[in-house]
N, CA, C and O atoms as CSV, one atom per row, in Angstrom:
chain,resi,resn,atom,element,x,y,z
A,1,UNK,N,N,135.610,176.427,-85.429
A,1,UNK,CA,C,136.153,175.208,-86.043
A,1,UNK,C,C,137.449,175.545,-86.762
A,1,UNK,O,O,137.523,176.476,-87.565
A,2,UNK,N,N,138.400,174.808,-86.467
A,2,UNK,CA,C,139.986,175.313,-86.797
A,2,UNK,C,C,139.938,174.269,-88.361
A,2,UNK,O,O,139.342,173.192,-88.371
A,3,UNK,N,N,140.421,174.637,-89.176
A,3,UNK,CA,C,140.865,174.453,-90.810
A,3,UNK,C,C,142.281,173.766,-90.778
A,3,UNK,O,O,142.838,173.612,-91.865
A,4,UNK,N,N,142.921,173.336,-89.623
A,4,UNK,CA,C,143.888,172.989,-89.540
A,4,UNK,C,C,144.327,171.293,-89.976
A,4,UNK,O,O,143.237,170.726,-89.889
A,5,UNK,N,N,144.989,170.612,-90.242
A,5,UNK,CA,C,145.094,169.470,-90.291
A,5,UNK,C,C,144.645,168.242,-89.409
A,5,UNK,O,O,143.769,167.486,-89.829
A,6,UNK,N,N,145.113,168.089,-88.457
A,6,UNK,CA,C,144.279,167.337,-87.272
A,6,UNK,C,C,143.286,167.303,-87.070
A,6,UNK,O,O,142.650,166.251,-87.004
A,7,UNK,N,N,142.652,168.820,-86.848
A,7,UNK,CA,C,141.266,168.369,-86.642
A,7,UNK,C,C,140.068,167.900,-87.869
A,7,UNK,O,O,139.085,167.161,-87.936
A,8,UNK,N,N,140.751,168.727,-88.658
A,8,UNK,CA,C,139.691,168.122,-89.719
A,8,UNK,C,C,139.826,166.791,-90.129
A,8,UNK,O,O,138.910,166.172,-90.671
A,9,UNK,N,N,141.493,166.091,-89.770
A,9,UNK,CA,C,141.657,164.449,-90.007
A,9,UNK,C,C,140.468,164.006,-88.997
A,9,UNK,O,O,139.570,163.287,-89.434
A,10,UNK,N,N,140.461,164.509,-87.417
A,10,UNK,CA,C,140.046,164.049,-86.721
A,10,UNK,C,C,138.180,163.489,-87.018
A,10,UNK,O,O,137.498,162.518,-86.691
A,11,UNK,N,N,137.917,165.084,-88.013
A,11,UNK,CA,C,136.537,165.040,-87.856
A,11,UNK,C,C,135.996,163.936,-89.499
A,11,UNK,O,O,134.912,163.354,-89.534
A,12,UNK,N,N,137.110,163.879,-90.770
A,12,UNK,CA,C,136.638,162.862,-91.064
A,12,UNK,C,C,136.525,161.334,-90.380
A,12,UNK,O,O,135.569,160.561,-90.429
A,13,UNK,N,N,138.264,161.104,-89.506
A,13,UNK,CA,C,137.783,159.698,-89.266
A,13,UNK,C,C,136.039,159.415,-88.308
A,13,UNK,O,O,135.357,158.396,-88.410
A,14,UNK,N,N,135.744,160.493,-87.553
A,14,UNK,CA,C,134.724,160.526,-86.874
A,14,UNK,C,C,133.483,160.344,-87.525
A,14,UNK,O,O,132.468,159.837,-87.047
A,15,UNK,N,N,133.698,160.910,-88.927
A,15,UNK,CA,C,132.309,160.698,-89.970
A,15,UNK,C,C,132.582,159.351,-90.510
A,15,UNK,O,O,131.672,158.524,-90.443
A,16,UNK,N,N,133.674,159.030,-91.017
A,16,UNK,CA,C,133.585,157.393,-91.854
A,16,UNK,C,C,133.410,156.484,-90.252
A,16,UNK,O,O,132.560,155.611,-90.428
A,17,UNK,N,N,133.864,156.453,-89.040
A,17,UNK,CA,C,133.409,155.930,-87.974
A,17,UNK,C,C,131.842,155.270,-88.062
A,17,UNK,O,O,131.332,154.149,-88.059
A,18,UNK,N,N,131.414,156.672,-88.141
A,18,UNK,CA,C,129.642,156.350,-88.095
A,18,UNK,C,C,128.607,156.536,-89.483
A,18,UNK,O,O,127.444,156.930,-89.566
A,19,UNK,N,N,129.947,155.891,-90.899
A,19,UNK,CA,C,128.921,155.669,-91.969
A,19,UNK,C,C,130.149,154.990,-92.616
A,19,UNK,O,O,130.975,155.609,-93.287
A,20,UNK,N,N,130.194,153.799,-92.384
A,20,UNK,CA,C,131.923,153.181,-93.233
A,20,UNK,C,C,131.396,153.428,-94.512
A,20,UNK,O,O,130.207,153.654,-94.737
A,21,UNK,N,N,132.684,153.361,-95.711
A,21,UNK,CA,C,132.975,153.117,-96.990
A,21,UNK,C,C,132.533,151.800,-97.325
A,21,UNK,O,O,133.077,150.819,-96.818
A,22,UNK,N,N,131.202,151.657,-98.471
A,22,UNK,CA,C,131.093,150.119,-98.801
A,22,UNK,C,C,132.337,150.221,-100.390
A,22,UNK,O,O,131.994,150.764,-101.440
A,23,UNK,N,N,133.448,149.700,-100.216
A,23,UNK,CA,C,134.831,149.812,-101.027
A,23,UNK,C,C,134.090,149.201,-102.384
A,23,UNK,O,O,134.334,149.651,-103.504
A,24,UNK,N,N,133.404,148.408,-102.206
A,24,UNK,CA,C,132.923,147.095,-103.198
A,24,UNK,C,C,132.280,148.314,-104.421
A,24,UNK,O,O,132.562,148.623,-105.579
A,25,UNK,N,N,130.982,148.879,-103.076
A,25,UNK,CA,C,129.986,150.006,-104.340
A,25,UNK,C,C,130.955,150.853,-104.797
A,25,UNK,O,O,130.932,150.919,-106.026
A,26,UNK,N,N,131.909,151.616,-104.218
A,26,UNK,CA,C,132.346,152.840,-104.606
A,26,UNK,C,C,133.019,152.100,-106.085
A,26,UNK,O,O,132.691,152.382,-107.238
A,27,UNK,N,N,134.131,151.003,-105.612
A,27,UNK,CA,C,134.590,150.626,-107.325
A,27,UNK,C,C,133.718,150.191,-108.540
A,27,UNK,O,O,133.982,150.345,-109.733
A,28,UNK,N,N,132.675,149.644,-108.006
A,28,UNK,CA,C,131.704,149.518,-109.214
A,28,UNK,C,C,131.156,150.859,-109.570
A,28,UNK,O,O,131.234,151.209,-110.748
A,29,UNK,N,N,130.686,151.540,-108.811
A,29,UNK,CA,C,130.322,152.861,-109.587
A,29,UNK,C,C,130.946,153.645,-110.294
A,29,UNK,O,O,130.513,154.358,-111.199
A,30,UNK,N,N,132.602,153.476,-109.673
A,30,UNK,CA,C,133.995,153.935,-110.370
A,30,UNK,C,C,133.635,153.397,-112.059
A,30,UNK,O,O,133.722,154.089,-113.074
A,31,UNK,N,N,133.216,151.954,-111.953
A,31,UNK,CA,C,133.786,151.626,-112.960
A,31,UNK,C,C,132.852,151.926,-114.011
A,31,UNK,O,O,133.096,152.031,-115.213
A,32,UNK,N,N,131.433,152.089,-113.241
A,32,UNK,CA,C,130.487,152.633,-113.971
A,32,UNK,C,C,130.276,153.776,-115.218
A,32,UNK,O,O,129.710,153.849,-116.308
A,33,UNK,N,N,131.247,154.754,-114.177
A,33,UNK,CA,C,131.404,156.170,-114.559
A,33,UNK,C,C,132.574,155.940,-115.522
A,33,UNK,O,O,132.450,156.811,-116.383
A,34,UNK,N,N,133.581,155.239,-115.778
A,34,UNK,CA,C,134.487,155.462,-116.987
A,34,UNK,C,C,134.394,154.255,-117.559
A,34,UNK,O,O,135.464,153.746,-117.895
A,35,UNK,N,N,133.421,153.666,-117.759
A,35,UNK,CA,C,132.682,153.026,-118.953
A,35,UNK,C,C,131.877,154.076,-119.866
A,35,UNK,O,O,132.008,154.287,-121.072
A,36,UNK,N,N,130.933,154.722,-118.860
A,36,UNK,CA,C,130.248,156.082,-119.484
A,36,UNK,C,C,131.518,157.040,-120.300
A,36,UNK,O,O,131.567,157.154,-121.524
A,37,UNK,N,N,132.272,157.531,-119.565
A,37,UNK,CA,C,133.308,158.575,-120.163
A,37,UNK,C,C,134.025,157.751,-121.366
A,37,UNK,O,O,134.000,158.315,-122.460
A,38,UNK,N,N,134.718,156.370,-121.288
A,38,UNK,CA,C,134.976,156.144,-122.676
A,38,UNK,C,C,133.726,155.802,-123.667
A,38,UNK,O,O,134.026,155.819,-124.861
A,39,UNK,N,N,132.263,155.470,-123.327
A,39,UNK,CA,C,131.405,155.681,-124.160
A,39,UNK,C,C,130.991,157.020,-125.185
A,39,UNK,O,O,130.600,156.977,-126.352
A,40,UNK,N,N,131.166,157.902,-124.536
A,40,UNK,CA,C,130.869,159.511,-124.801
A,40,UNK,C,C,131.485,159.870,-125.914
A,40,UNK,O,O,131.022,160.793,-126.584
A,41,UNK,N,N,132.493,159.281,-126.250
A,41,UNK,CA,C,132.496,159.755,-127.996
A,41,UNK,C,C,132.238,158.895,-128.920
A,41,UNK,O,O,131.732,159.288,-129.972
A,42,UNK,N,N,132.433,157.997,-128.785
A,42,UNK,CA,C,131.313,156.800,-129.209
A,42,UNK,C,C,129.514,157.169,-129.941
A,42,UNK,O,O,129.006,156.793,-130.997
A,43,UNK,N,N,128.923,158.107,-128.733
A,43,UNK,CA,C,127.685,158.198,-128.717
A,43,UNK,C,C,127.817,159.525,-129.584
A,43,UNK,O,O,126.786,159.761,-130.214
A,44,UNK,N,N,128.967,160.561,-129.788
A,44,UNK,CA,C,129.019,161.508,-130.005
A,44,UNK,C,C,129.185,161.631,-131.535
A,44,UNK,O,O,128.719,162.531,-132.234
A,45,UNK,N,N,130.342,159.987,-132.170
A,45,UNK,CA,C,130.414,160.223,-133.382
A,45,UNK,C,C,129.526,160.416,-134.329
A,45,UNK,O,O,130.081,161.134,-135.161
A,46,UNK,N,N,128.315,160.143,-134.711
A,46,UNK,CA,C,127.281,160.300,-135.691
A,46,UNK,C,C,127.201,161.772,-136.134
A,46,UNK,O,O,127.142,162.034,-137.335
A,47,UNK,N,N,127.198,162.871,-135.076
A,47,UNK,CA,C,126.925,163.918,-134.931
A,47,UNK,C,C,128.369,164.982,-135.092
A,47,UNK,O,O,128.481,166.208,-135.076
A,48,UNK,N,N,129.140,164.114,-135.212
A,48,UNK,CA,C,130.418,164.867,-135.541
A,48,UNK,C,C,130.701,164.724,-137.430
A,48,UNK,O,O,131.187,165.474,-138.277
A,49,UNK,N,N,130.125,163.411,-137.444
A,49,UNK,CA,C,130.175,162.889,-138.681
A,49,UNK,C,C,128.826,163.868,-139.842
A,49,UNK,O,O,128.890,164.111,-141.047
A,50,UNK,N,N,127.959,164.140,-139.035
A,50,UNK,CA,C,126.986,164.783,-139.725
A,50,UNK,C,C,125.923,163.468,-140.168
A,50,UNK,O,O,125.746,163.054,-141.313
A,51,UNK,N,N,125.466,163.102,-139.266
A,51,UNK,CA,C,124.878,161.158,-139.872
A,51,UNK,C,C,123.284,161.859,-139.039
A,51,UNK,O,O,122.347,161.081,-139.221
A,52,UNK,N,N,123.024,162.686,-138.501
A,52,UNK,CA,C,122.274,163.185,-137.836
A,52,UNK,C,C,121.577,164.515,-138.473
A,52,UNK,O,O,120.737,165.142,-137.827
């Protein structure tokens, strides 16, 4: 298996071919995940504060 450009373009379009991108889930989960990341210091202050 060659590491080269083409083929490995070749062999993703061949995988999203036979499992498409649902665009819709991936951005909600996107948005999921940096709701979480700006939550995280949020959840963190008490314990920075010494409230814990």
């Amino acid at each position: 298996m060659q590491k080269g450009g083409i083929v490995v373009a070749n062999l993703l379009e061949e995988f999203l071919d036979k499992r498409p991108v649902d665009r819709e889930m991936v951005e909600a989960h996107k948005k999921q995940l940096l709701d979480q990341v700006r939550a995280y210091p949020l959840q963190r202050l008490p314990e920075a504060s010494d409230l814990t």
